[in-house]
C-alpha positions as CSV (number, residue, x, y, z in Angstrom):
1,X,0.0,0.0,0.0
2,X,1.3,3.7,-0.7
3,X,1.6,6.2,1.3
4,X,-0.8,8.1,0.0
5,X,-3.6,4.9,0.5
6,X,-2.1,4.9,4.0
7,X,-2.7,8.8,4.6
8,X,-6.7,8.4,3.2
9,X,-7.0,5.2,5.5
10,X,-6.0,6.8,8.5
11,X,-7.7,10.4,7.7
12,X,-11.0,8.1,7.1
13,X,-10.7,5.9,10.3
14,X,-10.3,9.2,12.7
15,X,-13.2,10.5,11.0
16,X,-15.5,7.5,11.7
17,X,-14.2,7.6,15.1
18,X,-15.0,11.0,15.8
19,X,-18.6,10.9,13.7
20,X,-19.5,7.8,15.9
21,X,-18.5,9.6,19.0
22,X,-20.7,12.9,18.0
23,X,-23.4,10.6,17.1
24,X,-23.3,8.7,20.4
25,X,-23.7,12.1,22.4
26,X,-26.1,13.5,20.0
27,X,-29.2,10.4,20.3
28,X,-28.3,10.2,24.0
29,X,-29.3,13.8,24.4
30,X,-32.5,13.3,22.3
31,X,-33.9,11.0,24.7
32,X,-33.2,12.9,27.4
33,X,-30.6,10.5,29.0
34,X,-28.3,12.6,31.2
35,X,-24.9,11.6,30.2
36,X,-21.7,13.6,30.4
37,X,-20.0,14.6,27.3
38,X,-16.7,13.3,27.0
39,X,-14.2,15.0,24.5
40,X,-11.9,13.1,22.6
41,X,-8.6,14.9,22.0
42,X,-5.5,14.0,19.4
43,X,-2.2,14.9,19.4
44,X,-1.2,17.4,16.4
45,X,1.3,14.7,15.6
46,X,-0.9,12.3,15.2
47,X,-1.5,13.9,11.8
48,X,2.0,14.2,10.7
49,X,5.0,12.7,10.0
50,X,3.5,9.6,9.0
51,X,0.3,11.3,7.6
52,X,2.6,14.0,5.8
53,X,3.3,13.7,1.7
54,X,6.0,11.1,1.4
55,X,9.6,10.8,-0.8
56,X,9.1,8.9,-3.9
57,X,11.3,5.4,-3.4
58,X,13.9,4.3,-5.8
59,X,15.2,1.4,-6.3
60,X,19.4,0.9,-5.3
61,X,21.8,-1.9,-5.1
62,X,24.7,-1.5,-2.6
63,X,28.3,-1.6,-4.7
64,X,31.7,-1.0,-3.6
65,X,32.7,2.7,-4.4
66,X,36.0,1.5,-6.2
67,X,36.7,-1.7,-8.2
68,X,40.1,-2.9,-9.1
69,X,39.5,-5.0,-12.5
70,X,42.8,-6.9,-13.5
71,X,42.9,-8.2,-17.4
72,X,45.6,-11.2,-18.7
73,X,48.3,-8.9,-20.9
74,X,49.8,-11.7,-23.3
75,X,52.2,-9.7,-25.2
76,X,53.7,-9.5,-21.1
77,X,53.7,-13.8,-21.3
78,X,51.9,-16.0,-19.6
79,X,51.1,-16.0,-15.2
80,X,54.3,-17.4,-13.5
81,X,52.7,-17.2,-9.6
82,X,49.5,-16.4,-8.1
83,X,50.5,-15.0,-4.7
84,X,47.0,-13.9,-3.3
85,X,43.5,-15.9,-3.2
86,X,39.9,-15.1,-2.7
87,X,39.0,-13.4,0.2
88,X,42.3,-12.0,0.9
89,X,43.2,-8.6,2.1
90,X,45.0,-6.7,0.3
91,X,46.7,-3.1,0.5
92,X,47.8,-1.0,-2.7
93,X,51.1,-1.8,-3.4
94,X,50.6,-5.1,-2.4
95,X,52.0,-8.0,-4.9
96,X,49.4,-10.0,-6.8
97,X,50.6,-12.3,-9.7
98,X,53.7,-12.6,-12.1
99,X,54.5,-13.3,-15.6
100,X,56.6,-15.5,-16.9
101,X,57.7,-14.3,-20.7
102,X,61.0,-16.1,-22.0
103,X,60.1,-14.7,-25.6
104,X,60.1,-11.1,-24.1
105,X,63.4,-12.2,-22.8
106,X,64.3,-13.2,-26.2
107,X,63.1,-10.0,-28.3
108,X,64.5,-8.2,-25.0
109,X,68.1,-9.4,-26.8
110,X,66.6,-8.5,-30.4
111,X,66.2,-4.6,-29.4
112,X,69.7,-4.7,-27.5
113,X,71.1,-5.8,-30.9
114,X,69.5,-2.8,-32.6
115,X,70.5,-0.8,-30.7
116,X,74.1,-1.6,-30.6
117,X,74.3,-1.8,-34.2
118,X,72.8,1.7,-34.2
119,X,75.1,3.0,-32.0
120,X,78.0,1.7,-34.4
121,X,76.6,3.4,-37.3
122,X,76.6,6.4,-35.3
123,X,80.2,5.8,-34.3
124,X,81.2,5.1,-38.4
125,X,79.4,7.6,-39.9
126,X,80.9,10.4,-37.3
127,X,84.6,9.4,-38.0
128,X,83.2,9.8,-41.7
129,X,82.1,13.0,-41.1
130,X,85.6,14.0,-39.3
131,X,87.4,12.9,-42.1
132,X,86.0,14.6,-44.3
133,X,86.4,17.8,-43.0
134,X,90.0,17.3,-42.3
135,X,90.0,16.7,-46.4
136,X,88.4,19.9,-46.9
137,X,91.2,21.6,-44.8
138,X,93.7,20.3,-46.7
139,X,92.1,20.3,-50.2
140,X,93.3,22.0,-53.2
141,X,90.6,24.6,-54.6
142,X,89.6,22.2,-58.1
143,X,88.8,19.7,-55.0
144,X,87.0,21.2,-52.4
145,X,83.8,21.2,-54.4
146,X,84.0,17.4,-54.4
147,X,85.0,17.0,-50.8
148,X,82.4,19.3,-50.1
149,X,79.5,17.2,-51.4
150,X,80.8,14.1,-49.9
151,X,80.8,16.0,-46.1
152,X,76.9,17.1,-46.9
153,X,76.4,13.4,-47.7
154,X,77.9,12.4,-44.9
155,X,76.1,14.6,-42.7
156,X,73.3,14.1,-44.0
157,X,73.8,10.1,-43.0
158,X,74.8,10.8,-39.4
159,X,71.3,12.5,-38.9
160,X,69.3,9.8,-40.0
161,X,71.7,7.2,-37.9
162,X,71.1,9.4,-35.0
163,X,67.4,9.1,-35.4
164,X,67.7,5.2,-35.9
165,X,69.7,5.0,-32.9
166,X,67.3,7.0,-30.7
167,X,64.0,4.6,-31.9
168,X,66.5,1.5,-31.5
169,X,66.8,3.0,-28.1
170,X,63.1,3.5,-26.9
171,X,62.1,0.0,-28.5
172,X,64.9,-1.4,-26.0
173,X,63.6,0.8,-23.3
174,X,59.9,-0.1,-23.8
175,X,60.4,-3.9,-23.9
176,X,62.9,-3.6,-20.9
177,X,60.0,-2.2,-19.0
178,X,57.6,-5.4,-20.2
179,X,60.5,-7.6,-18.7
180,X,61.2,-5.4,-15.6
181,X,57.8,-5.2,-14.9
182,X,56.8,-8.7,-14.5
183,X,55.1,-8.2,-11.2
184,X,50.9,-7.2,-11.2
185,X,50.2,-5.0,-7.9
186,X,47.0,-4.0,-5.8
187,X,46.1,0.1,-6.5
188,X,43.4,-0.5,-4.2
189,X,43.0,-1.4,-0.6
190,X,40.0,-4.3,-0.4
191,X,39.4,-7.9,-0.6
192,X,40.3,-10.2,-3.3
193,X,36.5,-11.1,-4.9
194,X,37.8,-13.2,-7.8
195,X,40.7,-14.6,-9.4
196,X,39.3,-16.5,-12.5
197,X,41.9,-19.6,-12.7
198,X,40.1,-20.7,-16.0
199,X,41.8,-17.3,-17.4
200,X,44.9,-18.5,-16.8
201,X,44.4,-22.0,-18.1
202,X,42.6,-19.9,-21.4
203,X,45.4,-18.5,-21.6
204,X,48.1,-21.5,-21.8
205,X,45.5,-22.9,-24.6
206,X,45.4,-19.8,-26.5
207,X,49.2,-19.9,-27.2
208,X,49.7,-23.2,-27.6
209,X,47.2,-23.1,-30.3
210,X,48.3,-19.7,-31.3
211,X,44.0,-18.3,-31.0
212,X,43.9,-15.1,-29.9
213,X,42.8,-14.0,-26.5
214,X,39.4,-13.1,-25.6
215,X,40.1,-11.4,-22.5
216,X,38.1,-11.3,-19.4
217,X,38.6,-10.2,-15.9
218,X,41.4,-12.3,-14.2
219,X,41.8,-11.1,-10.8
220,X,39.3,-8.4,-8.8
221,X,39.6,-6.5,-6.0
222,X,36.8,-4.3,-4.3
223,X,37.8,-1.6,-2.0
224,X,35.8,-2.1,1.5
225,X,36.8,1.2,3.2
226,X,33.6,2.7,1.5
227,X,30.6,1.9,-0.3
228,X,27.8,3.5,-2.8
229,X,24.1,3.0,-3.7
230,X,23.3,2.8,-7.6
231,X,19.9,3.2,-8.6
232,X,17.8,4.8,-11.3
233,X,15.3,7.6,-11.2
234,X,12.3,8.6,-13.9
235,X,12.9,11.1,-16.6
236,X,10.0,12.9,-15.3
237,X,11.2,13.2,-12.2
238,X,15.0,13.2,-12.7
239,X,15.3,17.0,-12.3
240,X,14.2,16.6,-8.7
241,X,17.4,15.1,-7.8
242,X,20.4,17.2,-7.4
243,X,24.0,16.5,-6.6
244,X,24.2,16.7,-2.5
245,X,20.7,16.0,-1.8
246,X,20.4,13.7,1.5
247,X,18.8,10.6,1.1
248,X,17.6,7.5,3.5
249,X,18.3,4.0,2.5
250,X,16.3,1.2,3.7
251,X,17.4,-2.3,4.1
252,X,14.4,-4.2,1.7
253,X,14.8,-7.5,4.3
254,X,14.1,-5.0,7.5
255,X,13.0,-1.5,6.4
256,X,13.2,-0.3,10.0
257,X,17.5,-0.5,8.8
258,X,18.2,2.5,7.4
259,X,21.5,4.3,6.2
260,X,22.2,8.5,6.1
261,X,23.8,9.3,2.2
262,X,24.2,11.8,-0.2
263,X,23.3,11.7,-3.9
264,X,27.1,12.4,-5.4
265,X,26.5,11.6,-9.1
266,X,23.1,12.0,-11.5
267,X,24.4,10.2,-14.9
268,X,23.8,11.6,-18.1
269,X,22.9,9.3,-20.6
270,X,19.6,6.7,-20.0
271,X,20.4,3.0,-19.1
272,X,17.8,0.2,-20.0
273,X,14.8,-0.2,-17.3
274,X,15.6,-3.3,-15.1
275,X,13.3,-5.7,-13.5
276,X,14.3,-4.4,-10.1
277,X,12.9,-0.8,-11.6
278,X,9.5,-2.1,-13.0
279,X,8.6,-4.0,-9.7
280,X,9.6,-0.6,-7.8
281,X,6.8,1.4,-9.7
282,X,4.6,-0.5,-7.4
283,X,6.1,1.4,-4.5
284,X,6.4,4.7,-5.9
285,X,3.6,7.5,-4.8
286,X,3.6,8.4,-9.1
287,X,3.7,5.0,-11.1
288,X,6.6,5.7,-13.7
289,X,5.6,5.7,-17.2
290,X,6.8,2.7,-18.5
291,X,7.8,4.2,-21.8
292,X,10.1,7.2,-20.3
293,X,13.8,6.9,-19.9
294,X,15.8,5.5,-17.1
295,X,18.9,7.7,-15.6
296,X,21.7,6.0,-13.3
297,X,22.4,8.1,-9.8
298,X,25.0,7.2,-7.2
299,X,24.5,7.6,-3.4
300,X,27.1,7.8,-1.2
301,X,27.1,6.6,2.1
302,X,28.3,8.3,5.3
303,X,28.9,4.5,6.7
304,X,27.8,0.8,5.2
305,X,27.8,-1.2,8.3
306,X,25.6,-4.0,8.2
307,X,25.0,-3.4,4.6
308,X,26.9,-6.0,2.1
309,X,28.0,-5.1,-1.5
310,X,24.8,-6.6,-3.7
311,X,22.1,-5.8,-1.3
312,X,18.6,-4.5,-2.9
313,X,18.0,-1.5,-0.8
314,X,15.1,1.5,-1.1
315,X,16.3,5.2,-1.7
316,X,14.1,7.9,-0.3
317,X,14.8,11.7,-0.3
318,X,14.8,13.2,2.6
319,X,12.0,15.4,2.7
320,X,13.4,19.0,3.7
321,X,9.9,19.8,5.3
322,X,9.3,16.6,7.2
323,X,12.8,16.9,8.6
324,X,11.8,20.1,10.1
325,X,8.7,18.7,11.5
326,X,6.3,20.1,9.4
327,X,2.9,20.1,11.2
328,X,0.0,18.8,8.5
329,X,-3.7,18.8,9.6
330,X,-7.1,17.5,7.8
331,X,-8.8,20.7,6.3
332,X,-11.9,19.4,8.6
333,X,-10.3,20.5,11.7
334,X,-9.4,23.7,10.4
335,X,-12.5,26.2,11.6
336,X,-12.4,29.0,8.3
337,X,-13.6,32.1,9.7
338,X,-12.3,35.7,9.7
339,X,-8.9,34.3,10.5
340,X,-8.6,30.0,10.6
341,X,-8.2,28.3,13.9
342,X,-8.3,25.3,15.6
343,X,-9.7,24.2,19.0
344,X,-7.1,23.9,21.0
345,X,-6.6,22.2,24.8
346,X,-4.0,24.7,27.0
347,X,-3.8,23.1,30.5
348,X,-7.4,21.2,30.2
349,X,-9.3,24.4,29.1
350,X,-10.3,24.4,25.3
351,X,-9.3,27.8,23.6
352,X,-9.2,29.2,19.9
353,X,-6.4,29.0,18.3
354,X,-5.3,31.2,15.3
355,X,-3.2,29.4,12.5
356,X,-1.3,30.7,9.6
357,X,-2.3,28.3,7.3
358,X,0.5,26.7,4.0
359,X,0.3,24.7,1.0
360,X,-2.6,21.7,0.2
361,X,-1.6,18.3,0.6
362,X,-2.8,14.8,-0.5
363,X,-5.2,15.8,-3.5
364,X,-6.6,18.5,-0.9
365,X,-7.5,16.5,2.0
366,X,-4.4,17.7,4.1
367,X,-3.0,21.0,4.9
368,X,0.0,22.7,6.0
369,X,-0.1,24.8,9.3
370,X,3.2,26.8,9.1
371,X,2.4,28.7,12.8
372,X,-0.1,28.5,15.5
373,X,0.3,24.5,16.3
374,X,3.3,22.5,17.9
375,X,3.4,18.6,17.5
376,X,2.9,18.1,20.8
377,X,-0.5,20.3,20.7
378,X,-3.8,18.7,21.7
379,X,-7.0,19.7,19.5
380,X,-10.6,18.4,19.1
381,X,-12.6,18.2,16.3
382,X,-14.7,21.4,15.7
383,X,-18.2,20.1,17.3
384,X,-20.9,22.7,17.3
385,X,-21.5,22.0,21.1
386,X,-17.7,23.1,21.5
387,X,-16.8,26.4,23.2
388,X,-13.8,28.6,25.0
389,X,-12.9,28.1,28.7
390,X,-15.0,24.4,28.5
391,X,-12.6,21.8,30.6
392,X,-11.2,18.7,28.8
393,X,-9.9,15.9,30.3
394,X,-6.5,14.5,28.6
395,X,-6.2,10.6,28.6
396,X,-2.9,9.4,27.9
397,X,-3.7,6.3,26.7
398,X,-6.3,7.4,24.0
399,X,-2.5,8.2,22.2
400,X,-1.8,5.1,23.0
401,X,-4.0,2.9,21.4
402,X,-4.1,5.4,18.4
């Protein structure tokens, strides 16, 4: 049932109530039986909180805030030693897996080579370009035109074996680093979720058969220090979320659970409408419409104690006016004279009481009272047979059983 169902019930049963009561008093006093009127008064918050205009509910899943995905790299060879296993802890830094990659070893030598036969191209093409020069020193004047085309030549070479030493060199740099770097490391602190050993075994199969790889998450890690809420809010009501908005979460398996958070990303682009989002509209005050789009939102949580990653949980904003304890009446206790009041008990003596009167609520059958009233008020219903200065008795346990 929805809040709003809930409101009407309870509006409807305190109106029976009170009708029954009045229409007790009233026959007994047509047939003349002499019986004391008793007065039936509620507390203002009776009416609301619960009986105030609730949040719309969304629909959430509980995720770790950061995610450590780990991928096979084959061109970096093929995993040596798995040093960690599910469920462990891990801190960033911490070492993971190795490679093993003897034909990175192998090319390691192959870029070496370049680069050494680089660097003595470099070395023969400078001495070619010294002697030269020493030539043109020395040269007659018929022969320095000649000598002088050769050192351009020349020149011209040692440039261009420069440039083939210095990619030689950052090839050999680049596959030194592959080599070097044989050991995977956490850059997360979390728990170990899953280290997909049929990766690895993929992975042997793959080269021995020479298939390319397919990929696939190898080892992952999910940062516990901190956790988010991802759900998905209407297009048509999208732009009543803002980033920094507060927000409840509910625990789905015990609603009395909940969790403080703060909405700290609304996502751009639509995502398909899950199942968990269709069975939700059941919940919501204003059905979605099936057809409209679906937008992702993240809620951050100030803790995630006794919440674990995967849980379905409800969102609900926090409503700024029920957080302040807005006080919310039915219109039929409002009297609309001159100036509204309400009949009011101050220290068992019933008294007018003027109230500045707010906004409509619940398709009209509520009403804000922004001054006059405090929740812990006592008022009657407006009877004609009411009047100032009258005495009213205050049982305790009328509350109760309400």
């Amino acid at each position: 049932m929805s809040k709003k169902k809930k409101v009407i019930l309870t509006i409807v049963i305190i109106l029976v109530i009170l009708g029954g009561v009045g229409g007790y008093f009233f026959f007994t006093r047509g047939t003349g039986t002499a019986i004391e009127e008793e007065l039936t008064p509620l507390m203002v918050s009776d009416f609301s909180g619960e009986m105030s205009s609730g949040s719309e509910l969304f629909a959430g899943v509980v995720e770790p805030k950061e995610t450590q995905k780990i991928m096979l790299e084959p061109d970096r060879g093929s995993v040596k030693e798995i040093f960690v296993k599910e469920g462990d802890k891990v801190k960033k830094g911490d070492k993971l897996f190795s490679y093993h990659n003897p034909e990175g070893q192998m090319l390691l030598k192959e870029k070496a080579i370049d680069l050494e036969m680089a660097n003595i191209t470099i070395n023969q093409k400078s001495k070619e370009v010294e002697s030269l020069r020493k030539q043109l020193s020395k040269a007659e004047d018929e022969e320095k035109g000649e000598i002088r085309e050769q050192l351009n030549q020349a020149e011209i070479d040692l440039k261009v074996a420069n440039l083939d030493a210095q990619k030689a060199r950052m090839m050999h740099e680049e596959e030194q680093k592959k080599v070097n770097n044989s050991i995977v490391t956490a850059k997360v602190n979390g728990i170990v979720q899953k280290i997909d050993e049929d990766q690895q075994q993929k992975q042997q199969t793959d080269e021995e058969t020479g298939s390319e790889s397919s990929g696939g998450t190898f080892i992952q890690i999910v940062n516990t220090e901190a956790a988010y809420v991802e759900g998905t809010v209407n297009e048509l009501v999208k732009d009543g979320l803002k980033v920094g908005l507060e927000v409840n979460v509910a625990s789905r398996k015990d609603p009395e659970q909940t969790w403080s958070g703060k909405i700290a990303e609304i996502g751009k682009l639509p995502v398909e409408q899950s199942e968990e989002d269709v069975e939700m509209d059941m919940y919501s005050e204003d059905p979605s419409n099936p057809n409209a789009s679906k937008y992702p939102f993240k809620v951050e949580l100030e803790n995630h104690e006794g919440l674990e990653f995967g849980y379905h949980v409800f969102i609900e904003l926090v409503d700024e006016e029920s957080a302040s304890e807005e006080i919310v009446l039915p219109f039929e206790y409002i009297v609309q004279e001159e100036k509204p009041y309400v009949w009011v008990v101050k220290e068992e003596t019933l008294v007018k009481q003027e109230v500045e009167l707010g906004a409509e609520k619940e398709d009209g059958m509520l009403i804000v009272v922004k001054k006059g009233l405090k929740l812990d008020d006592y008022i009657l219903f407006p009877e004609d047979s009411l009047k100032e200065g009258k005495k009213v008795t205050i049982d305790d346990s009328i509350e109760e059983d309400l």
